[in-house]
GUKOLPA-979001 format. One record per residue (C-alpha): residue number from 1; z, y, x; residue in one letter. Coordinates in steps of 0.1 Angstrom, whole numbers. Layout:
BEGIN
<seq NUM&z Z&y Y&x X&type A>
...
***
This chain:
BEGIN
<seq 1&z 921&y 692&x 1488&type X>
<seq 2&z 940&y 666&x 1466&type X>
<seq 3&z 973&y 679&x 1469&type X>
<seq 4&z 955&y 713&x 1460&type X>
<seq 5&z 943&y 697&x 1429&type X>
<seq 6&z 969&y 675&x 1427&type X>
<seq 7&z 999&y 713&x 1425&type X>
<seq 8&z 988&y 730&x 1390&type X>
<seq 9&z 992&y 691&x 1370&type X>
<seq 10&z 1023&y 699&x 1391&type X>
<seq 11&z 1035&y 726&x 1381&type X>
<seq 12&z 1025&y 726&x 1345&type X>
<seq 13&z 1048&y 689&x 1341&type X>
<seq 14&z 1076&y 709&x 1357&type X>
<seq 15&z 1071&y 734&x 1333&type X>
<seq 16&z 1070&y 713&x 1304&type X>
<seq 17&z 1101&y 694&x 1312&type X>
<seq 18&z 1119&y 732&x 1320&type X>
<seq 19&z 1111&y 742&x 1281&type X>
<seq 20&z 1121&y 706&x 1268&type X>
<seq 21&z 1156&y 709&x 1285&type X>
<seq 22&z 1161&y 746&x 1269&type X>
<seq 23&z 1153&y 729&x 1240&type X>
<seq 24&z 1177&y 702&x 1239&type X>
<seq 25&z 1200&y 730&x 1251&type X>
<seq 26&z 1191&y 751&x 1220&type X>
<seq 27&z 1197&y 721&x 1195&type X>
<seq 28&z 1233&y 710&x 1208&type X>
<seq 29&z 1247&y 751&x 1210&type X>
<seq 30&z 1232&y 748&x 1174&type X>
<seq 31&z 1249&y 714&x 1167&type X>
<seq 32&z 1283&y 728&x 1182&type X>
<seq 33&z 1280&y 761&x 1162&type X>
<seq 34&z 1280&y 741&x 1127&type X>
<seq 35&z 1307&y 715&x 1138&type X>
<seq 36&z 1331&y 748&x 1146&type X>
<seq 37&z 1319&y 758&x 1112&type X>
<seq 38&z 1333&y 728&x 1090&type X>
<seq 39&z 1362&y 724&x 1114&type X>
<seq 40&z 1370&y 762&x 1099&type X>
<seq 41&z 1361&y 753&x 1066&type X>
<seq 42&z 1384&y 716&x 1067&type X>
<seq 43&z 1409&y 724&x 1092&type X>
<seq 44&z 1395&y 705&x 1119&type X>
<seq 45&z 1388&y 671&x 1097&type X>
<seq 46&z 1352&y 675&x 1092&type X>
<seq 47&z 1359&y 669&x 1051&type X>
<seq 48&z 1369&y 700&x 1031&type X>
<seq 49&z 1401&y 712&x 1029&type X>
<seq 50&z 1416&y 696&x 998&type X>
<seq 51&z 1446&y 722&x 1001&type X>
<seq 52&z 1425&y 753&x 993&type X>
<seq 53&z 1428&y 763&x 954&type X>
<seq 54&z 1393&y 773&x 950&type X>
<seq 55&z 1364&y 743&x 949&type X>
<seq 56&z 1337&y 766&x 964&type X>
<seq 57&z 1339&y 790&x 992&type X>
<seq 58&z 1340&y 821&x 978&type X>
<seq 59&z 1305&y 826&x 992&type X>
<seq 60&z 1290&y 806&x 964&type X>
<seq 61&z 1308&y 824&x 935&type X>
<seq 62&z 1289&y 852&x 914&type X>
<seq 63&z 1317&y 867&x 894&type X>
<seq 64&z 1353&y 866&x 890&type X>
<seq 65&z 1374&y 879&x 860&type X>
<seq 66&z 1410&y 889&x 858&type X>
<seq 67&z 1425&y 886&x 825&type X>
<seq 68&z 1460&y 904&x 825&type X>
<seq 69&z 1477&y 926&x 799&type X>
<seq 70&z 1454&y 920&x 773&type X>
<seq 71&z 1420&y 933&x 796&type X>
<seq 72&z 1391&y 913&x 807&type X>
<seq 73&z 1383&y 925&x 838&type X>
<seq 74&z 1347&y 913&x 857&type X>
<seq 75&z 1337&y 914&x 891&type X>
<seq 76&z 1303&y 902&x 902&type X>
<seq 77&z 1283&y 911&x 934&type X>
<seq 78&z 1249&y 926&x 935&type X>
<seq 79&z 1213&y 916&x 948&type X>
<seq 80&z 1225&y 922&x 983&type X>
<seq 81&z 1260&y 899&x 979&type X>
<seq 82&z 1281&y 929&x 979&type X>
<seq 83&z 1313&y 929&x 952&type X>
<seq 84&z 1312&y 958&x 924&type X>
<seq 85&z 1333&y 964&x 894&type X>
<seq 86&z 1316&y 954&x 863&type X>
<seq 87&z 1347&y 968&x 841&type X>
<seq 88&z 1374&y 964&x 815&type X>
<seq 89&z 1369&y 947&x 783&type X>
<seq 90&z 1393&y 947&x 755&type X>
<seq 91&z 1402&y 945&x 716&type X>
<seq 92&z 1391&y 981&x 713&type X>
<seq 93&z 1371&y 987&x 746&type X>
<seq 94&z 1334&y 981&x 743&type X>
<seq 95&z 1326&y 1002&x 775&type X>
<seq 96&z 1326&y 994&x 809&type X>
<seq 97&z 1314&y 1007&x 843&type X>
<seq 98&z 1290&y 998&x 873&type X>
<seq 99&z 1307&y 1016&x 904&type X>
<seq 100&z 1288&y 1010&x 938&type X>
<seq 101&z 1317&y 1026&x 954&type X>
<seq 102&z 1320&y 1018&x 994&type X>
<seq 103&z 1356&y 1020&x 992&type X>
<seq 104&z 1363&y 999&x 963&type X>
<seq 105&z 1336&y 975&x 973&type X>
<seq 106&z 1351&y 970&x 1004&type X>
<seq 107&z 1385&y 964&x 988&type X>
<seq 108&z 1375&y 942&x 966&type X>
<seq 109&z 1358&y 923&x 992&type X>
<seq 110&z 1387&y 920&x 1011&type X>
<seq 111&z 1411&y 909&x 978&type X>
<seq 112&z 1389&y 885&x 970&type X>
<seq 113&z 1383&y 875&x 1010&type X>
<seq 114&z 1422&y 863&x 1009&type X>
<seq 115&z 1422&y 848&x 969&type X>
<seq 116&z 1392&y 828&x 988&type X>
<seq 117&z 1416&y 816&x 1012&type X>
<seq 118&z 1445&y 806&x 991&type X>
<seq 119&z 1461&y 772&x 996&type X>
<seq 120&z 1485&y 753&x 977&type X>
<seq 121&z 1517&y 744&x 987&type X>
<seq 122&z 1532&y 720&x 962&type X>
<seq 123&z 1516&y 700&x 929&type X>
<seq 124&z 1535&y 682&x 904&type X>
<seq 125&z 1523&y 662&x 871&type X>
<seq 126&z 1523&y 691&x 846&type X>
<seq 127&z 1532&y 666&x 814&type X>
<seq 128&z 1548&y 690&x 786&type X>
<seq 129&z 1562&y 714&x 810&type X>
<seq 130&z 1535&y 739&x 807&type X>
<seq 131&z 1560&y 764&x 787&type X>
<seq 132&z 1584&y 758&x 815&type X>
<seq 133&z 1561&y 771&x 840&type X>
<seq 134&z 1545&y 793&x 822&type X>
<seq 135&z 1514&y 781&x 824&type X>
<seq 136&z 1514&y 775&x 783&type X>
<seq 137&z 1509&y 813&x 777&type X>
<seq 138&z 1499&y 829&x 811&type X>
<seq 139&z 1506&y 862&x 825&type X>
<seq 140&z 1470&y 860&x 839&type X>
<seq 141&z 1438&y 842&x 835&type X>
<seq 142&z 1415&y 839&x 863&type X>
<seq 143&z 1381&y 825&x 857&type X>
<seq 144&z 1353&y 820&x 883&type X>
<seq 145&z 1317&y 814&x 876&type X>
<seq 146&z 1285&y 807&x 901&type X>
<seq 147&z 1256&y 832&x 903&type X>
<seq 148&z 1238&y 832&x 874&type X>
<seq 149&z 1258&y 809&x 852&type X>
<seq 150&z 1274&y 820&x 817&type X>
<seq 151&z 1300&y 793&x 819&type X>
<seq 152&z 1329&y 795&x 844&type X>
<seq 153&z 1332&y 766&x 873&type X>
<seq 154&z 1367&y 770&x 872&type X>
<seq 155&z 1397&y 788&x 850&type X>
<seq 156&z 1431&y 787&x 864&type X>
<seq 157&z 1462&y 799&x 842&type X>
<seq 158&z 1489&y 817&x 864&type X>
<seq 159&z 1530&y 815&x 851&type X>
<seq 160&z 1561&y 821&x 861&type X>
<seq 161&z 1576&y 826&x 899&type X>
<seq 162&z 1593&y 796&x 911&type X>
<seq 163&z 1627&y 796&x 919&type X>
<seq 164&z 1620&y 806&x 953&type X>
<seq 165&z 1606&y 838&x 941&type X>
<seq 166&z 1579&y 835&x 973&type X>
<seq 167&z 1558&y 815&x 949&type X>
<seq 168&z 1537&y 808&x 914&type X>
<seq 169&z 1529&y 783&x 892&type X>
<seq 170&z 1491&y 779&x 883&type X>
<seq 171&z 1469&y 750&x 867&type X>
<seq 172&z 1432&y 745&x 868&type X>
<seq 173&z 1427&y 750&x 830&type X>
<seq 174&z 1421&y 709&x 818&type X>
<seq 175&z 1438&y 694&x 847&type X>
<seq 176&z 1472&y 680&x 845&type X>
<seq 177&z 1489&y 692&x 875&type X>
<seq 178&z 1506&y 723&x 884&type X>
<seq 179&z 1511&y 737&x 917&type X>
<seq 180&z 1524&y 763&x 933&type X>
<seq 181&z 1505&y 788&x 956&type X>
<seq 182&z 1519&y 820&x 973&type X>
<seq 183&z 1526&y 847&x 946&type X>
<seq 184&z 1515&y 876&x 970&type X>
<seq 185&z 1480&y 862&x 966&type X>
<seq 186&z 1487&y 869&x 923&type X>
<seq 187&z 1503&y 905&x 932&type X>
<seq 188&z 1470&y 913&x 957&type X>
<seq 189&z 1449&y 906&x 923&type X>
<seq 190&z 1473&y 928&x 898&type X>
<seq 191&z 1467&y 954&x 925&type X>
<seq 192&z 1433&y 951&x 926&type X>
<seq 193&z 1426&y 954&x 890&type X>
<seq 194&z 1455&y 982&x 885&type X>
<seq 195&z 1434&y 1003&x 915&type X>
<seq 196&z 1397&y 999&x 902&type X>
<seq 197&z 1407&y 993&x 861&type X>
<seq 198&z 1442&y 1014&x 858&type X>
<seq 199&z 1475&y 994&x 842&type X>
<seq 200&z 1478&y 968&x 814&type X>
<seq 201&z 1474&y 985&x 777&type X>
<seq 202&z 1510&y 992&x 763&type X>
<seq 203&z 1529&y 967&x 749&type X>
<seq 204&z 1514&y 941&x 768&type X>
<seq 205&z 1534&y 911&x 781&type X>
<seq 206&z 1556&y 914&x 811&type X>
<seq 207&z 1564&y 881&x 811&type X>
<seq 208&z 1565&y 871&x 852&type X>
<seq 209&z 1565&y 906&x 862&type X>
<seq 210&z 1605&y 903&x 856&type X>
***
């Protein structure tokens, strides 16, 4: 009769310690989920990466515009974090277009999926060099802003090619460094905007393109 009694207090301790250990089991896959997350995000260190151009993850930006040839070109994503073309603004454009294009939102997500990604190779003190890099009077202005905000988080000012032809000068607009990252991340962008907002207006300034 006691061990009958004594079986359900039994079983319901055994249980209870089965759903504690699934628990524990639960937080540490958890645990070891988010770790593989910042080791992606810093290389392994557990501090972000201070290589990557960009000081967000692109997941935390709102909009992005292109300024090339004399066109303001905007990109912001929708209610459901999707990328659309807001449009082209210039001197004598007041239009500008909405397109919830699959297609084009998918290619925008994927340019601005590898701009997110972009590291820098080398930095030097910019000092009065700015003209010699280009960076003085850019071929193109990038500016990104958070969700909601009017005023951008960052504005970078592309240049020149560097001798090696493989890369580009660019300097966070206020800093006084110049680096270099790699110019196919620059010509992915000219693409982008030439595919969803058509080529620079005429007479605009080839300067890098040479």
């Amino acid at each position: 009769m006691v061990e009958a009694a004594l079986s359900p207090a039994r079983g319901r301790r055994g249980l209870i310690v089965v759903w504690l250990l699934l628990g524990v089991l639960a937080v540490e896959i958890g645990a070891l989920e988010w770790i593989d997350h910042l080791r992606a995000r810093s290389g392994g260190t557990g501090r972000p990466d201070p290589r990557l151009l960009l000081p967000v993850p692109l997941s935390e930006l709102g909009a992005i515009e292109i300024a090339d040839g004399g066109r303001l070109h905007r990109f912001e994503r929708d209610a459901t974090g999707a990328w659309f073309y807001h449009g082209a603004h210039g001197g004598t454009e007041g239009a500008h277009t909405h397109d919830p294009d699959p297609a084009r939102t998918d290619r925008i997500a994927q340019a601005f999926a590898a701009f997110g990604r972009t590291r820098v190779e080398r930095d030097f003190p910019l000092g009065r060099d700015g003209a010699a890099y280009g960076v003085a009077a850019p071929d193109l202005v990038i500016l990104i802003y958070r969700p909601g905000q009017s005023q951008p988080l960052a504005q970078y000012a592309v240049g020149h090619l560097a001798p090696d032809t493989v890369s580009r000068y660019m300097t966070m607009v206020g800093h006084p460094v110049v680096v270099t990252i790699p110019a196919y991340q620059i010509d992915n962008l000219r693409a982008l905007v030439q595919a969803v907002g058509g080529p620079p207006a005429p007479g605009a300034s080839a300067a890098g393109r040479r």
